[in-house]
Structure formats: structure tokens, C-alpha cells
C-alpha positions as CSV (number, residue, x, y, z in Angstrom):
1,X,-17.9,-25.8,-20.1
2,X,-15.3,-23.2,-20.2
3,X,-15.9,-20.0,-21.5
4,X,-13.8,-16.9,-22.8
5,X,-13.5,-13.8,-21.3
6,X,-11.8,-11.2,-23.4
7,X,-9.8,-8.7,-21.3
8,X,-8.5,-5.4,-21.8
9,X,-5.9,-3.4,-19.5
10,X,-5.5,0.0,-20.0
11,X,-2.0,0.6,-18.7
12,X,1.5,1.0,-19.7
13,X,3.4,-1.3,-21.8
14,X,7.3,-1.7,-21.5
15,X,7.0,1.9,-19.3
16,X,6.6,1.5,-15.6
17,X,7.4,-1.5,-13.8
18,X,4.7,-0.1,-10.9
19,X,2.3,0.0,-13.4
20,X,2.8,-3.8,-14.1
21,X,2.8,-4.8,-11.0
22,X,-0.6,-3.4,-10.4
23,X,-1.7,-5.1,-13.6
24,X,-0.3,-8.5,-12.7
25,X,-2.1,-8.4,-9.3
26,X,-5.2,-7.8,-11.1
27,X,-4.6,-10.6,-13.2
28,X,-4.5,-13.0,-10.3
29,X,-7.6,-11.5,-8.7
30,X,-9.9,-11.6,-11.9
31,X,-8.9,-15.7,-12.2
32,X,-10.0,-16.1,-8.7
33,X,-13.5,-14.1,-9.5
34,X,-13.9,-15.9,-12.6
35,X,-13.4,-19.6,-12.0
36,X,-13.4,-22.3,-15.0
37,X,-13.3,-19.1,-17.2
38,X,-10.8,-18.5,-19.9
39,X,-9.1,-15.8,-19.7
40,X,-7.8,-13.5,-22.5
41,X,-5.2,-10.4,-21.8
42,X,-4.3,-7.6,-23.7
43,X,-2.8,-4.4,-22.6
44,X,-3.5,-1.2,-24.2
45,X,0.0,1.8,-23.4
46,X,-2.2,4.5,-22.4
47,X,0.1,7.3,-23.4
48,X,-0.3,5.8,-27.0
49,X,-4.1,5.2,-27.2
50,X,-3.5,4.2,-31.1
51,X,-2.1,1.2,-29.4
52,X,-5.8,-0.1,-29.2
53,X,-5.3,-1.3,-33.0
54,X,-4.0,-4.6,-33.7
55,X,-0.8,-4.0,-35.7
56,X,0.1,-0.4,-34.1
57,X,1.7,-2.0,-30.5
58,X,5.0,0.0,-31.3
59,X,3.3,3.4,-32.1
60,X,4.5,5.1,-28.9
61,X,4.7,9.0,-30.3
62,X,1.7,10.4,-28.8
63,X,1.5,13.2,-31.0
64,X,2.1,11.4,-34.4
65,X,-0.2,8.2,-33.3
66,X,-3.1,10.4,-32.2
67,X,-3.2,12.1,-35.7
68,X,-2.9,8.5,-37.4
69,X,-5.7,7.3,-34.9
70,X,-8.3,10.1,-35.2
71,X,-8.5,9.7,-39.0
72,X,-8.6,6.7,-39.2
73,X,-12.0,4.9,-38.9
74,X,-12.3,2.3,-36.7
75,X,-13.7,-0.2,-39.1
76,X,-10.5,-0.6,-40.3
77,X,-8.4,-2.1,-37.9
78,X,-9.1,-5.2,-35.6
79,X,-9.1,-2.9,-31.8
80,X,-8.8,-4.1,-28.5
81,X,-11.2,-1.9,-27.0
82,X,-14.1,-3.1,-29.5
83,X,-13.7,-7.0,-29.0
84,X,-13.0,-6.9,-25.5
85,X,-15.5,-8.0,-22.8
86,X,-14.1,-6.2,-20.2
87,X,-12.0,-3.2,-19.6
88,X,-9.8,-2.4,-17.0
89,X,-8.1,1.0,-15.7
90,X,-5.6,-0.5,-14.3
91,X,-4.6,1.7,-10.5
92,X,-2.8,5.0,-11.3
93,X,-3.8,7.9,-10.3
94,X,-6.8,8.8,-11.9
95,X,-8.0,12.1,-9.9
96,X,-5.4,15.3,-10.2
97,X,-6.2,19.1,-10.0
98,X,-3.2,21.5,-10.2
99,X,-4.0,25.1,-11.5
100,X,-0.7,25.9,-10.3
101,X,0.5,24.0,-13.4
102,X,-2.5,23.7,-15.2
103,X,-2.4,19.7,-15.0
104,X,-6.2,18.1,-15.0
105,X,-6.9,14.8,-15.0
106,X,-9.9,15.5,-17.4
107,X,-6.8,16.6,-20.0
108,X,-5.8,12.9,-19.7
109,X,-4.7,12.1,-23.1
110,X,-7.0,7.8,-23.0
111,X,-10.1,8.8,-21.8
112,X,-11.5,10.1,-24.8
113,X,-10.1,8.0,-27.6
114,X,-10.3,4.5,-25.8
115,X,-13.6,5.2,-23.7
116,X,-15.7,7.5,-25.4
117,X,-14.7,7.1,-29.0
118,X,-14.3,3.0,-28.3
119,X,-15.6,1.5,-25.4
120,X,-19.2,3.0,-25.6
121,X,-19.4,1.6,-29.1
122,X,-18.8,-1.6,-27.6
123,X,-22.5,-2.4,-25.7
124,X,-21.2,-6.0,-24.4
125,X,-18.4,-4.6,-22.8
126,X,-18.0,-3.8,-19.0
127,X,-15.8,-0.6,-17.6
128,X,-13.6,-1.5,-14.8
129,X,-12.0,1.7,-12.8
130,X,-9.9,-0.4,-10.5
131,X,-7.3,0.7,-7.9
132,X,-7.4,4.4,-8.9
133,X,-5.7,7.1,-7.0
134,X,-5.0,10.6,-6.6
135,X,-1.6,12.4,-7.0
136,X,-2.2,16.2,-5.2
137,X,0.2,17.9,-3.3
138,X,1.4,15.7,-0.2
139,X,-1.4,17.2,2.4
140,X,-4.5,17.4,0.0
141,X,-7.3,16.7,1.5
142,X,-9.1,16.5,-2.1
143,X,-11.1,19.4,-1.9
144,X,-9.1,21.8,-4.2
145,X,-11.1,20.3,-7.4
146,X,-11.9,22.4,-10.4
147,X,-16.1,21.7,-11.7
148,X,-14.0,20.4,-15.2
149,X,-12.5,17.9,-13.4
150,X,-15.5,16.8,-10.9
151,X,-17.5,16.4,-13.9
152,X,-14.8,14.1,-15.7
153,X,-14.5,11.9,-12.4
154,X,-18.4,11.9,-12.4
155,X,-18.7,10.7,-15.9
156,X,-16.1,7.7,-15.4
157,X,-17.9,7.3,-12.5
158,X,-20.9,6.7,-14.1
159,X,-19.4,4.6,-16.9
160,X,-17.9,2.1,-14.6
161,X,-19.0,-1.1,-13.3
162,X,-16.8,-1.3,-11.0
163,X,-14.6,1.7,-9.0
164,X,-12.0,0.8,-6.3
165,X,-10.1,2.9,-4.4
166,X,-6.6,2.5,-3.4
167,X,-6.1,6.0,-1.4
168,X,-7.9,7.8,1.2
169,X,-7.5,11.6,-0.5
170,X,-9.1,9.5,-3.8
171,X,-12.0,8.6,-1.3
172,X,-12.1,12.2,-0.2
173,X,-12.4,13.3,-4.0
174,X,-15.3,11.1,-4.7
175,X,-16.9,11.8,-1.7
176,X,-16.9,15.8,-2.1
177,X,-18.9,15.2,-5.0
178,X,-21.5,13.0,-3.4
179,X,-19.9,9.6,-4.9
180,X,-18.5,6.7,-3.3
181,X,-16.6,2.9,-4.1
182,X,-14.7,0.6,-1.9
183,X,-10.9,1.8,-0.3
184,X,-8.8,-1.1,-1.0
185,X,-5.1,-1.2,-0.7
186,X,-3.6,-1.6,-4.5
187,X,-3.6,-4.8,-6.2
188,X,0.1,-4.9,-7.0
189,X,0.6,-6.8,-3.3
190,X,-0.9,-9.8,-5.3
191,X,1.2,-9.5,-8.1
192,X,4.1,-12.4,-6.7
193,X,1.1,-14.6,-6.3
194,X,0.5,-14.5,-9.6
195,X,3.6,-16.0,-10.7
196,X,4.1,-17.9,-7.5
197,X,7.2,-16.2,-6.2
198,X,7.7,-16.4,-2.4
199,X,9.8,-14.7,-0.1
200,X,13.4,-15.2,-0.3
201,X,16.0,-14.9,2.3
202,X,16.6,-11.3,3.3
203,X,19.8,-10.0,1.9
204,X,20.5,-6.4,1.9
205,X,18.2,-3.2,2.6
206,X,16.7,-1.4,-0.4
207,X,17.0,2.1,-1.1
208,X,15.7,4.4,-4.1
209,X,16.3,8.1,-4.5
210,X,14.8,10.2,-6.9
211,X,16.0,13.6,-7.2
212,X,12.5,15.4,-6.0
213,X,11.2,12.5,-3.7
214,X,8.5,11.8,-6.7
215,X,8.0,12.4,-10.4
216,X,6.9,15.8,-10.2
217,X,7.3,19.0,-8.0
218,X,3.3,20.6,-8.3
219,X,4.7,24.0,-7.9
220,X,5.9,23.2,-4.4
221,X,9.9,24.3,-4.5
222,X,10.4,21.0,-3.8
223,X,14.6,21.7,-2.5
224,X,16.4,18.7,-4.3
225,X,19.7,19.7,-2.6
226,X,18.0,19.5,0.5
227,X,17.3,15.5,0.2
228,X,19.8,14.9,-1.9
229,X,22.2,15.7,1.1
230,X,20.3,14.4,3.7
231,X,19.3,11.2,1.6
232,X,23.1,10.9,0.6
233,X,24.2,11.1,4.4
234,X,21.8,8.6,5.7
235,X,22.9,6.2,2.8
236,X,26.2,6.1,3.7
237,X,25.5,5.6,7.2
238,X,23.3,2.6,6.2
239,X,26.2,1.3,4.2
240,X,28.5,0.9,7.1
241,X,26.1,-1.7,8.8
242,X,23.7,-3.4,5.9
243,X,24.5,-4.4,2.2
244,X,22.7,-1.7,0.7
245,X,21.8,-2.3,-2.6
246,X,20.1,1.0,-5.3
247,X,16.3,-0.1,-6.9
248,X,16.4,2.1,-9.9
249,X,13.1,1.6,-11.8
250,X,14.5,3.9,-15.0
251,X,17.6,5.0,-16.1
252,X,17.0,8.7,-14.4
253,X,17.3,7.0,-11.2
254,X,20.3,4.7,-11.6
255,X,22.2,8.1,-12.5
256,X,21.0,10.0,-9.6
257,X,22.2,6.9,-7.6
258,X,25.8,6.8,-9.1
259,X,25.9,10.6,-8.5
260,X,25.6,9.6,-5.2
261,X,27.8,6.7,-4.9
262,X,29.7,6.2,-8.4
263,X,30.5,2.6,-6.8
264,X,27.1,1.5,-5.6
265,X,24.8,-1.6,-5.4
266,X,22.6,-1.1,-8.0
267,X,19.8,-3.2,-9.1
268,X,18.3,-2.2,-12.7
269,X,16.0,-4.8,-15.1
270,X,14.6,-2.3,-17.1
271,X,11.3,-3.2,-18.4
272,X,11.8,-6.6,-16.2
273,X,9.0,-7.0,-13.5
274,X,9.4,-10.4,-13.0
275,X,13.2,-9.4,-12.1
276,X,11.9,-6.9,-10.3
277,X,9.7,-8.5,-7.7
278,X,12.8,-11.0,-7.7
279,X,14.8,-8.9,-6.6
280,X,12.5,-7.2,-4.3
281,X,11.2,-10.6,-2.5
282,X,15.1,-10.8,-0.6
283,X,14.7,-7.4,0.5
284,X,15.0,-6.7,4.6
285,X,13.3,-3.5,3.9
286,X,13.3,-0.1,2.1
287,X,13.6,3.6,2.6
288,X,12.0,4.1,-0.9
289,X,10.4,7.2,-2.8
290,X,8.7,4.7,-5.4
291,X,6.0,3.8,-3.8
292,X,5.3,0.6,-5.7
293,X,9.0,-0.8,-4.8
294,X,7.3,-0.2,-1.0
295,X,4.3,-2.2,-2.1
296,X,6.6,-4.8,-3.4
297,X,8.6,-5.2,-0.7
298,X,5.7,-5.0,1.6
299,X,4.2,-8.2,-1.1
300,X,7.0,-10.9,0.7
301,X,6.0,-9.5,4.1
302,X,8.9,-7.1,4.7
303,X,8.1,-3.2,5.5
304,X,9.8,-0.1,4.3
305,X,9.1,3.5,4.9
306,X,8.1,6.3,2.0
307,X,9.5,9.7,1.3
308,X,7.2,11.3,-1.6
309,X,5.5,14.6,-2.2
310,X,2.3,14.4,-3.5
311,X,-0.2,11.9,-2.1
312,X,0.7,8.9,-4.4
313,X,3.5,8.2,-1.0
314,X,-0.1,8.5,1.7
315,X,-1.2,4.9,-0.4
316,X,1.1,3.4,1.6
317,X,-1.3,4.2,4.8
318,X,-3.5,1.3,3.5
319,X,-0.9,-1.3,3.6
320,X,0.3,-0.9,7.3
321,X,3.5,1.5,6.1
322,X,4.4,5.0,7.0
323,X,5.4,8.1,4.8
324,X,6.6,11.3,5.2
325,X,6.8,14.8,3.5
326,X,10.0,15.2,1.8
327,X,10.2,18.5,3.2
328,X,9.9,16.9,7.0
329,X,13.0,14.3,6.6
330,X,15.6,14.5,8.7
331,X,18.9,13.0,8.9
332,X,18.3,11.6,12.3
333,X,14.5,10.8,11.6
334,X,15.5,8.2,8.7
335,X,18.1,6.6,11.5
336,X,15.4,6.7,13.6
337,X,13.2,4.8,11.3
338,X,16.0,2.6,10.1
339,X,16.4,1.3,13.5
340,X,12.0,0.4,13.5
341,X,12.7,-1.0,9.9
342,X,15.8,-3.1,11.1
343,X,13.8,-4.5,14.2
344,X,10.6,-6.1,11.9
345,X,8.8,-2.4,11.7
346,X,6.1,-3.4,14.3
347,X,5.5,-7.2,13.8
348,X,4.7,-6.4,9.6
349,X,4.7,-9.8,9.0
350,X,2.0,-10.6,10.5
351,X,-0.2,-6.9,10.7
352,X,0.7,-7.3,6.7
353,X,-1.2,-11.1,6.4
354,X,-4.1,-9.8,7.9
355,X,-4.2,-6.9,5.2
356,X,-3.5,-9.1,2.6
357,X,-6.8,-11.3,3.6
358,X,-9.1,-8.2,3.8
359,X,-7.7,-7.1,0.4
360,X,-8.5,-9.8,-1.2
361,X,-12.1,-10.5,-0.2
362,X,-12.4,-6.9,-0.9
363,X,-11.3,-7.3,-4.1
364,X,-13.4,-10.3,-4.8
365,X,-16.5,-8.7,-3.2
366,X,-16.4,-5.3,-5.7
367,X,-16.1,-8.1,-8.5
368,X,-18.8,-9.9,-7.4
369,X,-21.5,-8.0,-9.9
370,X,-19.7,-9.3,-13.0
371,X,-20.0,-13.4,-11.9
């Protein structure tokens, strides 16, 4: 007899296509734990917790939905947190500490509407904290965290089921507080899988540029004209012996890129994963700063190489790839690694396969508690 399993993702809707990716992957791998099940998805846009209600999907003003949401009881509304069975954090970084900008991750702006206010109203409900990560400066070892902070990640800690781990500083965290869960590469390399997409035919190299290597600069002085030139030099180097084609995963980034080259390759599906990993499965390889177009590329068995600055780009480490510190790219150190990329990066193929496998019995074995 099949049964229904009602299942909530706490992620981003029409945002990020990283953050889909991730979700997708998880998808797969919580069919394959749960056999002859039904299961049911919904996603939840974090950054718009009100998006829990039935009938408020399109409430994406933070400011004016949390007002609306906190008077509101939540009698009144059917909520996808309250009727769900399970509930999944679906991998981002979870764990950040910057007094230099006074970020926290205990600030996060879900936590308390959709897990204290909602989930632990829900007793039949199981808390998922799957794939997290950390985003610190590039070289954190994890120990810089503030007691506010250790005592959110101890609480969600504490809430969850399940915790996987998709980077070795988010390891470090946990540890420093006397906690620990499984280090598993990030789920997105399961996400093709999950709509059956195999690897193409490679037909150009990949290459995405954001202005600061990353999302954010954490007080570091990050020098954009510093990689912009040496990023913009390299590119056009590349161009004269591949077909070199822009991933822009916003509209920010395909800008940058035609500030670079106004007559560039680009590729942009906004919103569009399923384009996306497209796209991404004909790939030869990547010099990316998005860390999840690596993953992607890495899914069809192809390898690239990560320029970031915080320690979202060090993920990479789990899947077989290399990264580097912004700040230590070179001109001739990207020709240098184009030339490893250009000749199979070290067998990846087949060192990736063997990742994959251990991922996903992994994956199936942290799962295990809820069969």
C-alpha cells in the first residue's frame, strides 16, 4: 500500500538556480530512501517566510509579508509548515559569524517564523538540516563564532533529525561546540538524475565572473579591479582557442560579462534550472566563481576550478575540485589551470564516479532513521 509523505523545502523559489539544484538533488535522494511512498513537495522562499500560507506564494516583500504574517494567527490560513511531515533546510549556508559587518546567522530572517513559531506546533513533523554550510572569510577555520550564534546552531541542532554537512569549515563549526553530523558533498550533483539528463557532448568551456569573486566582500577589500583585469585577460586568451560561452545565473552577472565582452557567448535562463543543468551537461569545464555552476558541471563528470572568497568556494574540496583565494589568482595561474582543465583535470571522470557512489550511500545512510 502506498502511503503519502508530505514534504516541505525550505529554500528559495524563482531566486537562485543553486539553490534549486540542491533541492532537486534532494528530491531524488528522499524517493530512493522512501520506496513505494508518495511523495508530496512544496517549497517554502525563505526570504519570505509568509510564504508558508497557502494563497500568499507571491508575497516576496520581506518587510511587508513579515508584518502581515506575525498578526495573523495561524488558524487562519492552510500552512505548509503545519501539514507537512517532514521539513527540509534545503543546503545553504547555515553557519555565518561576521562582527566586521555585524551579519549572524542567528539574525536569519526563517528560523523563527517557520521553525519555532510553526514547525514545533507541528508534533508529527520531522526537521531535516540537510547539506548546510558555512560562508566565513575564505581561510576560516570556524573558530571565530560569537556564543549568540553557537547557541542558534546548537538549538537547530537539537531540533533536527537529521544534519549533513556539505563543508569541512561547517564541520569545524559544529565540532568547536562539541557537536557533530556526517560531511557529505552537496546534493545538487544528483539533481540531473532526477530528471534523467545525461551528459552531452562537450561544446565550449564555461566561464562566470562576478565582480567580487562571490556575493559578498566580509570586510575583506576584496580589489574588484584586480580580477576584473586579470579575469578579463585570461578570458580573452581562452577565447582564442575554445568557444567560450558566459553562465550568468542573474542579471548582475550577464552585465558584468558584457562589460567585459559587449559581444560575448552568454548563456542566461533566468529562473530556468532545468535549462540550466542543460546547458551545463555540454560543458568541457569551468573557471567559475558560482560554486554551484562547478557542482553542475562536475554532475556530467566534467571538472572546473573555483575562484571565491569566503568558504562557500572550499565545498568544492568535497567533490574532487580545486579553489582558490581571489586575492591569490594570477594571470598565468588560471592558464596554468586551464591547461589541467583542458587535459580531463586528473582523470575527473572517473575520481568524480567514485564520489558520486560514496555520496549517495551517505546520503541514504543519514536518512536511514526516518524509514
Amino acid at each position: 500500500m502506498t502511503w503519502k509523505i508530505n514534504t516541505t523545502f525550505i529554500t528559495t523559489v524563482d531566486h537562485n538556480v543553486g539553490d534549486d539544484f540542491v533541492r532537486e538533488g534532494l528530491k531524488y535522494l528522499l524517493k530512493r530512501c522512501f520506496k513505494g511512498a508518495a511523495l508530496h513537495f512544496e517549497n517554502i522562499h525563505k526570504h519570505s517566510p509568509i510564504t508558508s500560507r497557502f494563497g500568499f506564494e507571491k508575497r516576496k516583500n520581506l518587510k511587508k509579508a513579515n508584518k502581515i504574517d506575525r498578526r495573523m494567527p495561524l488558524w487562519m490560513t492552510k500552512d505548509r509548515i503545519l501539514q507537512a511531515d517532514i521539513v527540509i533546510q534545503s543546503g545553504a549556508p547555515v553557519y555565518w559569524c561576521h562582527d566586521a559587518v555585524k551579519s549572524h546567522c542567528y539574525q536569519n530572517e526563517w528560523f523563527s517564523p517557520l521553525i519555532r513559531r510553526r514547525f514545533l506546533r507541528n508534533k508529527n513533523a520531522r526537521l531535516l538540516n540537510l547539506a548546510a554550510g558555512s560562508c566565513q572569510t575564505y581561510f576560516s577555520d570556524g573558530s571565530e563564532f560569537c556564543p549568540a550564534c553557537n547557541a542558534y546552531i546548537q538549538e537547530f541542532y537539537d531540533l533536527a533529525a537529521v544534519t549533513t554537512l556539505r563543508d569541512k569549515v561547517a564541520a569545524n563549526i559544529l565540532h568547536n561546540i562539541g557537536l557533530h553530523a556526517p560531511l557529505v558533498p552537496c546534493s545538487s550533483i544528483f539533481a540531473p538524475d532526477e530528471y534523467g539528463l545525461k551528459r552531452g557532448e562537450g561544446d565550449y568551456a564555461v566561464v562566470n565572473y562576478m565582480p567580487l569573486a562571490a556575493h559578498y566582500d566580509f570586510g575583506q577589500n576584496i580589489d574588484a579591479r584586480q580580477w576584473r583585469d586579470i579575469f578579463s585577460r585570461f578570458y580573452f586568451e581562452l577565447k582564442k582557442e575554445e568557444r567560450v560561452v558566459f553562465a550568468c545565473h542573474d542579471l548582475n552577472e550577464k552585465k558584468a560579462a558584457l562589460s567585459i565582452d559587449p559581444n560575448a557567448d552568454i548563456f542566461f535562463a533566468e529562473n530556468d534550472f532545468v535549462a540550466y543543468m542543460k546547458f551545463y551537461s555540454r560543458a568541457k569545464f569551468g573557471v567559475m566563481n558560482r560554486v554551484h555552476g562547478a557542482f553542475m558541471i562536475a554532475a556530467f563528470g566534467r571538472p572546473s576550478f573555483v575562484i571565491g572568497n569566503d568558504t562557500r568556494a572550499r565545498m568544492v574540496e568535497e567533490i574532487g575540485l580545486q579553489s582558490a583565494f581571489v586575492h591569490d589568482v594570477s594571470f598565468d595561474l588560471l592558464m596554468q589551470k586551464k591547461t589541467y582543465l583542458q587535459k580531463g583535470g586528473d582523470s575527473y571522470r572517473d575520481r568524480f564516479a567514485a564520489i558520486k557512489e560514496k555520496a549517495y550511500a551517505g546520503y541514504l545512510n543519514a536518512l536511514a532513521i526516518l524509514e
